[in-house]
ZAVEX-233143 format. One record per atom (N, C-alpha, C, CB): residue number from 1; residue in one letter; atom name; z negated, y negated, x. Coordinates in steps of 0.02 Angstrom, whole numbers, padded with zeros to 5 digits. Each point is the difference from the previous one (the first is absolute). Glycine has a CB too. Layout:
N
NUM / A / CA / Z / Y / X
...
// end
This chain:
119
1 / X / N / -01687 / -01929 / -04261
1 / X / CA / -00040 / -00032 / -00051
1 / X / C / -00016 / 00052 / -00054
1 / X / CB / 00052 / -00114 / 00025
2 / X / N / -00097 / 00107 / -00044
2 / X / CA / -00036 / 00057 / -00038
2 / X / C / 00029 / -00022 / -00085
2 / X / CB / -00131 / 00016 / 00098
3 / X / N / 00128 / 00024 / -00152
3 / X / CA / 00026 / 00000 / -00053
3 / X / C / -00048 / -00059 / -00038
3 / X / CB / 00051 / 00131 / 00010
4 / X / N / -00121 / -00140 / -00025
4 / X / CA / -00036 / -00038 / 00000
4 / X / C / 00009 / -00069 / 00016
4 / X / CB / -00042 / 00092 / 00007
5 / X / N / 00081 / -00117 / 00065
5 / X / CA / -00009 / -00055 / 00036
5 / X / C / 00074 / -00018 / -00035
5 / X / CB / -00089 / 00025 / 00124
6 / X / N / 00152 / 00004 / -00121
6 / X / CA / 00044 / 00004 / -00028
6 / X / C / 00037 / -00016 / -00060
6 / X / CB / -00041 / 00046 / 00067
7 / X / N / -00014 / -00013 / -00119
7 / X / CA / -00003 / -00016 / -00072
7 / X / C / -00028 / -00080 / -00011
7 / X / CB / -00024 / 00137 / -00025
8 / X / N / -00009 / -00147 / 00082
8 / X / CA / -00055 / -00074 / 00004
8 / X / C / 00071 / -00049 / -00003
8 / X / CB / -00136 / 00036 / 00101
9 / X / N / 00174 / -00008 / -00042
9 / X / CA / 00036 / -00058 / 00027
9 / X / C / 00050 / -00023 / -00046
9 / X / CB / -00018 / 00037 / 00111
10 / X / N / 00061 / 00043 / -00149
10 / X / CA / 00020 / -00016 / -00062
10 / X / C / -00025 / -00049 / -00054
10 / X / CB / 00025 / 00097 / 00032
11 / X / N / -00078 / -00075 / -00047
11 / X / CA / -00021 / -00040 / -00041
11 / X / C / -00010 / -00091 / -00004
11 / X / CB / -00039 / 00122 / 00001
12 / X / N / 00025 / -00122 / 00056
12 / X / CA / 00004 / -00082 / 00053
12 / X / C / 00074 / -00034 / -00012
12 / X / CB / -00079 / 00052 / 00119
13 / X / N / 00108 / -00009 / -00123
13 / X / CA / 00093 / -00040 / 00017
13 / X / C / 00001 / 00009 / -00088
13 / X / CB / 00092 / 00060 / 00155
14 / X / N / -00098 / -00016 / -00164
14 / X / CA / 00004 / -00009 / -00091
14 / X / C / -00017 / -00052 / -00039
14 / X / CB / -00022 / 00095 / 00005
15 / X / N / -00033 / -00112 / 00028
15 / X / CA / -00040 / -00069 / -00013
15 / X / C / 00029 / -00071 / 00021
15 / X / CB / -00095 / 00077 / 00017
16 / X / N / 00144 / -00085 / 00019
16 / X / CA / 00028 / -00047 / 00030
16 / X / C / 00051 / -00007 / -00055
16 / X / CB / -00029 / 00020 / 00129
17 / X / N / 00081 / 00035 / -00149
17 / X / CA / 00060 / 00018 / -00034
17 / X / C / -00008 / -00011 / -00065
17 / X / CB / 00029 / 00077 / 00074
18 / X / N / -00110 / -00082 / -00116
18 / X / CA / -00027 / -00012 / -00054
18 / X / C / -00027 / -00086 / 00000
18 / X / CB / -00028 / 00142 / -00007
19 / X / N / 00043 / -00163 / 00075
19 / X / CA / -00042 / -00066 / -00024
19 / X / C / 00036 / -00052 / -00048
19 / X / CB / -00058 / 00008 / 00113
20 / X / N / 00130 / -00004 / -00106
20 / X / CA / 00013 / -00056 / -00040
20 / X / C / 00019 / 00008 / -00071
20 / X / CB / 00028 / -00042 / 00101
21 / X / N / -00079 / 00137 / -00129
21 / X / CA / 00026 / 00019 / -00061
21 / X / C / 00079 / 00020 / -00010
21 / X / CB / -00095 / -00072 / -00031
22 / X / N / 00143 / 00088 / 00084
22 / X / CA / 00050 / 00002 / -00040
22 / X / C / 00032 / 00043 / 00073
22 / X / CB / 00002 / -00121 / -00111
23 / X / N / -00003 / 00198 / 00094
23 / X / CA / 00025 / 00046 / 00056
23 / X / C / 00064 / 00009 / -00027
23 / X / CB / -00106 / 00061 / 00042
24 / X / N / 00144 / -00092 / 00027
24 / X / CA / 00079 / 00011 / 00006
24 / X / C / 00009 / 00084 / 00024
24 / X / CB / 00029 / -00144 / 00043
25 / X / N / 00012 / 00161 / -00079
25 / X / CA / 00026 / 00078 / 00016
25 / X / C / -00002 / -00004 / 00071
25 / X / CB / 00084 / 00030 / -00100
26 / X / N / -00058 / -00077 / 00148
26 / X / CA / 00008 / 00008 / 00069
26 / X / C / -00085 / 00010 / 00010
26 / X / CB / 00128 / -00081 / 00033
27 / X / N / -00178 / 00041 / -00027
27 / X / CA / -00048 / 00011 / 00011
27 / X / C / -00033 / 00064 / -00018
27 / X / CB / 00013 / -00107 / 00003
28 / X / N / -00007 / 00122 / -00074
28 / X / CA / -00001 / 00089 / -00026
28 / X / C / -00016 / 00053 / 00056
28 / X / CB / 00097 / -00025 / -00085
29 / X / N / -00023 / 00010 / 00114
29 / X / CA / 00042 / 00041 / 00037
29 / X / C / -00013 / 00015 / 00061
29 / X / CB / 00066 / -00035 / -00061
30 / X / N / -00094 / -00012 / 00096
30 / X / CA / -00033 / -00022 / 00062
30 / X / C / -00087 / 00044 / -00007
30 / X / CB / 00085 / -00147 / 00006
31 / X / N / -00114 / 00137 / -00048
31 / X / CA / -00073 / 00040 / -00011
31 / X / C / 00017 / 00053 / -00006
31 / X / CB / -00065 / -00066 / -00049
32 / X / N / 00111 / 00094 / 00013
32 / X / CA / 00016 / 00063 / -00007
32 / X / C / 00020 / 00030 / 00063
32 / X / CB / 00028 / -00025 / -00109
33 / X / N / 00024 / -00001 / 00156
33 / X / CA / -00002 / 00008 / 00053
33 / X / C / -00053 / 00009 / 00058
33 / X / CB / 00080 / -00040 / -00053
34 / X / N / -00118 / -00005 / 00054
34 / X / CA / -00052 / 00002 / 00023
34 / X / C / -00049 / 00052 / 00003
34 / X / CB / 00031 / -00091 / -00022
35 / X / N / -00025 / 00144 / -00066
35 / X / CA / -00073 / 00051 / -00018
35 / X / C / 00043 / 00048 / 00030
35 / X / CB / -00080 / -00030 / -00122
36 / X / N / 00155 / 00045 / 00149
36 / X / CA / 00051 / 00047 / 00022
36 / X / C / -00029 / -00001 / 00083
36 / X / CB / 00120 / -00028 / -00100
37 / X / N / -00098 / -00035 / 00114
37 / X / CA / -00038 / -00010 / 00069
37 / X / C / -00078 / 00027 / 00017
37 / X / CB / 00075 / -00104 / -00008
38 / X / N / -00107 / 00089 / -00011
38 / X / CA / -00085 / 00039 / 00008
38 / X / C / 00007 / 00066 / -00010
38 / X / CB / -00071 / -00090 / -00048
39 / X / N / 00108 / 00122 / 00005
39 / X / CA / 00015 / 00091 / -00024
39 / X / C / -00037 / -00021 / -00068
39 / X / CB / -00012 / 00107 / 00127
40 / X / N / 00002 / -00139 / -00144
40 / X / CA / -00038 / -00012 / -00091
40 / X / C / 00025 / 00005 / -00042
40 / X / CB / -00047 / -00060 / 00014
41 / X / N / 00095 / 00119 / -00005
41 / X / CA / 00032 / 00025 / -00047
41 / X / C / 00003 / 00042 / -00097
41 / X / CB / 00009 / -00016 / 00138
42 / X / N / -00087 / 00003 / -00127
42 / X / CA / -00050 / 00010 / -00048
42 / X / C / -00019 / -00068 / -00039
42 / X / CB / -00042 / 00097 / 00075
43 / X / N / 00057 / -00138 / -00056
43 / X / CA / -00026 / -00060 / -00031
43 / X / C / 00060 / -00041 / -00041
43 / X / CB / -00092 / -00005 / 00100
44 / X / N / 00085 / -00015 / -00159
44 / X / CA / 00056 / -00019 / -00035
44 / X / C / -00027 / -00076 / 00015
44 / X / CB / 00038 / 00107 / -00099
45 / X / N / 00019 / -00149 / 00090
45 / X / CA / -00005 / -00055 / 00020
45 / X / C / -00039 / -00046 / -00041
45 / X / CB / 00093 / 00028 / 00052
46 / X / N / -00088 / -00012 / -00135
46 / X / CA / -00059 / -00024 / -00033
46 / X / C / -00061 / 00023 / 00005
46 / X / CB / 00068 / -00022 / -00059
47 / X / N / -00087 / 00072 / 00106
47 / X / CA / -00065 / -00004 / 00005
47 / X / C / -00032 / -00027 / 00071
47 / X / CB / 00011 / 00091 / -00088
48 / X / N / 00006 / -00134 / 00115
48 / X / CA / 00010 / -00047 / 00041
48 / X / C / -00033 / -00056 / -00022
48 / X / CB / 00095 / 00048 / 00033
49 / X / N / -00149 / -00070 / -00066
49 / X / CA / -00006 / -00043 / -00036
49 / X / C / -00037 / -00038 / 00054
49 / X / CB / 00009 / 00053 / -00120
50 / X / N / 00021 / -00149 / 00138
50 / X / CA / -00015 / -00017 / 00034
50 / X / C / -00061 / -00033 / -00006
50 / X / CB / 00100 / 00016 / 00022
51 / X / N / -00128 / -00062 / 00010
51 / X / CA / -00065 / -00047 / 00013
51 / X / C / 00026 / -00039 / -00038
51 / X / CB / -00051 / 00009 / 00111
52 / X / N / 00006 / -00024 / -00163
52 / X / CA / 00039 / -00072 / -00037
52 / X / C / -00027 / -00077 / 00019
52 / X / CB / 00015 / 00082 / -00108
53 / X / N / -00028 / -00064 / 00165
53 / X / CA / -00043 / -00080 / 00028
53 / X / C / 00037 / -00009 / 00094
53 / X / CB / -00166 / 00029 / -00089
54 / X / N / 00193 / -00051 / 00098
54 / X / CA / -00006 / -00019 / 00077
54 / X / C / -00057 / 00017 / 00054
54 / X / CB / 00055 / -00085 / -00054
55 / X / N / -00114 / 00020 / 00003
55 / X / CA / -00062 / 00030 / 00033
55 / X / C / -00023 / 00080 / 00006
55 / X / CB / -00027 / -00111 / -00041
56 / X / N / 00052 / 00131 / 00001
56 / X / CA / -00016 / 00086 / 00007
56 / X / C / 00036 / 00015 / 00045
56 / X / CB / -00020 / 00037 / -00105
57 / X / N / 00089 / -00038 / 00112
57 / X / CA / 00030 / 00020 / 00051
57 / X / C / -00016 / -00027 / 00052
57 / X / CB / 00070 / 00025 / -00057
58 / X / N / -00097 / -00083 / 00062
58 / X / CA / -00008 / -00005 / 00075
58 / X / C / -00069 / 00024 / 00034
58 / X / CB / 00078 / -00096 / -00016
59 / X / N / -00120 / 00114 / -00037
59 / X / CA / -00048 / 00036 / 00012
59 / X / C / -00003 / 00083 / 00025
59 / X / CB / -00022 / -00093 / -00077
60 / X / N / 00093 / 00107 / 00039
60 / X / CA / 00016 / 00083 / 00017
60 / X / C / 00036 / -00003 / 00066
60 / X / CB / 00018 / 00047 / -00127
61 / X / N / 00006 / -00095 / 00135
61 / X / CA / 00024 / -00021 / 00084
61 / X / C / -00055 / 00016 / 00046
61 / X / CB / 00070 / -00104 / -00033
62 / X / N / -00116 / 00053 / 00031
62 / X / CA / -00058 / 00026 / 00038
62 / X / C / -00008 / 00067 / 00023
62 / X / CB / -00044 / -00076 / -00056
63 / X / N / 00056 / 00107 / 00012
63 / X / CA / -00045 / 00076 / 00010
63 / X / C / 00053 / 00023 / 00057
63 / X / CB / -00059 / 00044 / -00141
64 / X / N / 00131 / -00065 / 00129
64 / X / CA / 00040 / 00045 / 00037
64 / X / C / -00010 / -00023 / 00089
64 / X / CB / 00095 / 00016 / -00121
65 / X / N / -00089 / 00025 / 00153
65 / X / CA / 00016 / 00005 / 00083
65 / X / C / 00046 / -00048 / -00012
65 / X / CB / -00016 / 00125 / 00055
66 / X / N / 00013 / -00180 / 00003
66 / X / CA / 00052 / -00031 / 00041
66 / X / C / 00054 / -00035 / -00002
66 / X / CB / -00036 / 00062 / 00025
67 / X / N / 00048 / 00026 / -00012
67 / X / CA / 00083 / 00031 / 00007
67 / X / C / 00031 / -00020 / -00053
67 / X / CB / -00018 / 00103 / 00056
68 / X / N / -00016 / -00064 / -00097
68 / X / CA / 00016 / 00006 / -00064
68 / X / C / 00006 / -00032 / -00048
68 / X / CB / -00028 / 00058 / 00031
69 / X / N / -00030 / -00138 / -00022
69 / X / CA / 00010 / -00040 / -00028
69 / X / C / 00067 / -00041 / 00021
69 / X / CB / -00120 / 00016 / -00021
70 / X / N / 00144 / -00014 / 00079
70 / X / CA / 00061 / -00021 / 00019
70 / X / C / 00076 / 00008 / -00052
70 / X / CB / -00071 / 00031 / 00114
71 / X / N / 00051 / 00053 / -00108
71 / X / CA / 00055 / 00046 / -00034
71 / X / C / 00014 / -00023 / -00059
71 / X / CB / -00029 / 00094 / 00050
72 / X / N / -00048 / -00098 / -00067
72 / X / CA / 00007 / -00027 / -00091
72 / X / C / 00032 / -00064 / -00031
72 / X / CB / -00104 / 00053 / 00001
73 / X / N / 00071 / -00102 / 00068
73 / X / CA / 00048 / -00068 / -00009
73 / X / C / 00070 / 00016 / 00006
73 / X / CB / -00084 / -00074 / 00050
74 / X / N / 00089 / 00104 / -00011
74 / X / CA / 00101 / -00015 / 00004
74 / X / C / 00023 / 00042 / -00058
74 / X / CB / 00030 / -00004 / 00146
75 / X / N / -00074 / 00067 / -00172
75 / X / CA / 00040 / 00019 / -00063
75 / X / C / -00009 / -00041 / -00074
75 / X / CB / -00010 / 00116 / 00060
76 / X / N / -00009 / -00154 / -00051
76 / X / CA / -00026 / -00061 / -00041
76 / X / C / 00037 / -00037 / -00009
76 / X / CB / -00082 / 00002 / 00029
77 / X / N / 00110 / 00003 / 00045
77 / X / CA / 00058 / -00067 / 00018
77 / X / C / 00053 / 00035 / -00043
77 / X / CB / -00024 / -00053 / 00142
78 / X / N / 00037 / 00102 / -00115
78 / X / CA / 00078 / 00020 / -00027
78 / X / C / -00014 / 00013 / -00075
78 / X / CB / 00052 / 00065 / 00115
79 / X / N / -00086 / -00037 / -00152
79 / X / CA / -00015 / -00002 / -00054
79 / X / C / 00040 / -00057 / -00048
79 / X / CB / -00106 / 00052 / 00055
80 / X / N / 00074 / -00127 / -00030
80 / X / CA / 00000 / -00043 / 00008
80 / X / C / 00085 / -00022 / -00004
80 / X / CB / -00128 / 00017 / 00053
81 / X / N / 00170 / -00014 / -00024
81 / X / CA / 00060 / 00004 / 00020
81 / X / C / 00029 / 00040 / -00013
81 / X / CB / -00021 / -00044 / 00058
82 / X / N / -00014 / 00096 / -00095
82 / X / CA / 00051 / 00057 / -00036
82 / X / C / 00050 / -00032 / -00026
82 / X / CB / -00078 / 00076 / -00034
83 / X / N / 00060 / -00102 / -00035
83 / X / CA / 00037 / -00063 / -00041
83 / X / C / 00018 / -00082 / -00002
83 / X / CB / -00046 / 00082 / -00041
84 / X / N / 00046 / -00089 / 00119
84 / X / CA / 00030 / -00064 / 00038
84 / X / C / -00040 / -00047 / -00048
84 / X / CB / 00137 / 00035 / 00050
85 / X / N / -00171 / -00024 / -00090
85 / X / CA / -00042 / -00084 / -00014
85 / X / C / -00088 / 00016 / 00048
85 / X / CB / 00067 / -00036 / -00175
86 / X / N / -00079 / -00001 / 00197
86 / X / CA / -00057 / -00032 / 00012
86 / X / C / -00048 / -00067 / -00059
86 / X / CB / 00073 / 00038 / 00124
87 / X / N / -00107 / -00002 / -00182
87 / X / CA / -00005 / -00044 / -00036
87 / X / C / -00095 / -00002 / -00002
87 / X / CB / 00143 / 00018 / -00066
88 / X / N / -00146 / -00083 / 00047
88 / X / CA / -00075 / -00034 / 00035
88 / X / C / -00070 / 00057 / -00039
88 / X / CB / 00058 / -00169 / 00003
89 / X / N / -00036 / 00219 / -00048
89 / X / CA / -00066 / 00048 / -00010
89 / X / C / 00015 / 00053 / 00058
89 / X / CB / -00024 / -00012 / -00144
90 / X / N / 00071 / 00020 / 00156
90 / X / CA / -00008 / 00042 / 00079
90 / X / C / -00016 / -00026 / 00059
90 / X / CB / 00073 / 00054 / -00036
91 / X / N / -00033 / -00149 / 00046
91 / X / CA / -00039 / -00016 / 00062
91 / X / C / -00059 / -00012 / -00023
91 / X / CB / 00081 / -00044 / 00065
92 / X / N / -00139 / 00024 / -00112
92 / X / CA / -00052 / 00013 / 00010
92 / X / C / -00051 / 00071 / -00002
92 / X / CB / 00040 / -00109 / -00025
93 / X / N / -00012 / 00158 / 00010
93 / X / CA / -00037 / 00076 / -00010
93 / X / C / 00015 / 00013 / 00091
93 / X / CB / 00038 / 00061 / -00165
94 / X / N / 00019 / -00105 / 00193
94 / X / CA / 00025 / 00043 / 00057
94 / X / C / -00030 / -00048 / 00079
94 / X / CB / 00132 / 00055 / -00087
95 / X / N / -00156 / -00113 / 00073
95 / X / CA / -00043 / -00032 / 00014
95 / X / C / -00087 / 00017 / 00012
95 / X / CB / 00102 / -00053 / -00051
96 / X / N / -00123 / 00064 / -00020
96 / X / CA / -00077 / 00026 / -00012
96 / X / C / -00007 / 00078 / 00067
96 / X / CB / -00001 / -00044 / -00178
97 / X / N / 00046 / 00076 / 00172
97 / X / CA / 00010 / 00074 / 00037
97 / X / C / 00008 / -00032 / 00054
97 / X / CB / 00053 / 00088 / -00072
98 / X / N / 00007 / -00128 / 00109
98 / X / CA / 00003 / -00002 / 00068
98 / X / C / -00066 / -00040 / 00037
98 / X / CB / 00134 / 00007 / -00021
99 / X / N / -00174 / -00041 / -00034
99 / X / CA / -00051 / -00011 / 00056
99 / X / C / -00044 / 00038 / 00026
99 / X / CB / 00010 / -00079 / -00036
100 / X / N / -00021 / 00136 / 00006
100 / X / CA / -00022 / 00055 / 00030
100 / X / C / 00032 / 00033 / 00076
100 / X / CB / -00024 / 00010 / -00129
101 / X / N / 00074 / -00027 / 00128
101 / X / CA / 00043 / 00044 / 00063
101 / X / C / 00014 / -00076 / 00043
101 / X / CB / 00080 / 00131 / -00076
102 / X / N / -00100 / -00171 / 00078
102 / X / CA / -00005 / -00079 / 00010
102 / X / C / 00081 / -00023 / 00025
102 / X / CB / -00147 / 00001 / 00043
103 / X / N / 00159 / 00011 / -00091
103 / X / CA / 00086 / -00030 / 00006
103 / X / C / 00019 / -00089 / -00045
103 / X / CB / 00043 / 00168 / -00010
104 / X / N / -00038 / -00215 / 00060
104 / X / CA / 00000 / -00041 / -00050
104 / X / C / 00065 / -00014 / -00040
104 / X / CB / -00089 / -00041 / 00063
105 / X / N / 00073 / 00000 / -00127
105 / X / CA / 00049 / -00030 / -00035
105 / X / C / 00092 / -00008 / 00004
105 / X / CB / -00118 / -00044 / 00002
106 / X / N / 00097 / 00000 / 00053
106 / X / CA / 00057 / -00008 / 00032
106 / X / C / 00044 / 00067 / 00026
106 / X / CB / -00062 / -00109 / 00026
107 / X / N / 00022 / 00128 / 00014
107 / X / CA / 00018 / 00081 / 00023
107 / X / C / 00023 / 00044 / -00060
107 / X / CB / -00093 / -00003 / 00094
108 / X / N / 00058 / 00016 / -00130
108 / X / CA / -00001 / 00030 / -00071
108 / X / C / 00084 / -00017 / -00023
108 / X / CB / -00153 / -00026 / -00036
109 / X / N / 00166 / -00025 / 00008
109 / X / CA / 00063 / -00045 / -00023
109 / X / C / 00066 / 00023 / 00034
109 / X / CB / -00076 / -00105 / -00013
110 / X / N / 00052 / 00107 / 00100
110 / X / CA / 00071 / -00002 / 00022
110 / X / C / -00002 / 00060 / 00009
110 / X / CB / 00028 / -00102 / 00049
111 / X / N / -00058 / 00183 / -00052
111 / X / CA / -00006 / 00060 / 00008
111 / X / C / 00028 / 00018 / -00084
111 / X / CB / -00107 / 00002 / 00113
112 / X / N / 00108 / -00032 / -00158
112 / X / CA / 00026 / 00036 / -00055
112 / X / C / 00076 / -00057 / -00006
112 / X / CB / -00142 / 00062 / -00071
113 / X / N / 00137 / -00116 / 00096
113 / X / CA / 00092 / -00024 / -00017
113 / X / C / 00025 / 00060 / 00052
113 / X / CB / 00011 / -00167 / -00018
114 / X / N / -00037 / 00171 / 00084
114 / X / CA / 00055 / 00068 / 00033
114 / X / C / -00008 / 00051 / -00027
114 / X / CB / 00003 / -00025 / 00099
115 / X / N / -00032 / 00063 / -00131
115 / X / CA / 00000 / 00057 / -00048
115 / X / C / 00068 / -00002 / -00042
115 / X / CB / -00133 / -00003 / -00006
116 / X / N / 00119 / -00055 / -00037
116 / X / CA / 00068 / -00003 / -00050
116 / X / C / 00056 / -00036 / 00036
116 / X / CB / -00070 / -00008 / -00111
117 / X / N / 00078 / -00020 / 00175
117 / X / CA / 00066 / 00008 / 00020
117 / X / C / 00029 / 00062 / 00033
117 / X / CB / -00019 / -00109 / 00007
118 / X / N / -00037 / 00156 / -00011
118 / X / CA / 00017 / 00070 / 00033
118 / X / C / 00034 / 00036 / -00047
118 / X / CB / -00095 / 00006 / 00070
119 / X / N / 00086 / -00016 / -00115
119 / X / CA / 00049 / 00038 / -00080
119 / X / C / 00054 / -00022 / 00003
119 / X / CB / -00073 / 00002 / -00086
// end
């Protein structure tokens, strides 16, 4: 994945970790991880500044391949489960995104309770 596509995807999960206004250090920690993972080692985590709309993000979904939109959901997920709550401005930011990668609801729900029983 190219540094470009990378920085994208960052930015996408950042946006998930920002929806309910209130980033738990675990979640922090997890994006930060994440810009380590790509080699974005250049990028400080506040400048990461996410989509402040769902609809945007699920629009920047679009653009991505596939694959990738796959990838992005499940790092979404864990994101998500960094900090064992699932609270309703993430299931809906995390909702608006998975219909893009056509994952439903239901699906959605029980893919992030196994996330946080994986912690």
């Amino acid at each position: 994945m190219d540094d470009k596509t990378g920085r994208k995807v960052c930015q996408l999960v950042a946006g998930i970790v920002a929806a309910d206004g209130d980033i738990d250090p675990t979640e922090d920690e997890f994006v930060k991880r994440l810009t380590r993972w790509f080699n974005l080692f250049w990028v400080k985590r506040e400048d990461l500044q996410p989509l402040p709309t769902a609809a945007q993000a699920a629009a920047e979904m679009k653009s991505l391949a596939p694959d990738v939109q796959q990838e992005v959901l499940e790092l979404m997920i864990q994101a998500v489960a960094a900090d064992r709550r699932y609270v309703d401005e993430e299931r809906k930011y995390l909702e608006r995104v998975a219909v893009v990668v056509g994952v439903p609801n239901d699906e959605l729900d029980r893919r992030v309770a196994q996330a946080i029983q994986r912690l």
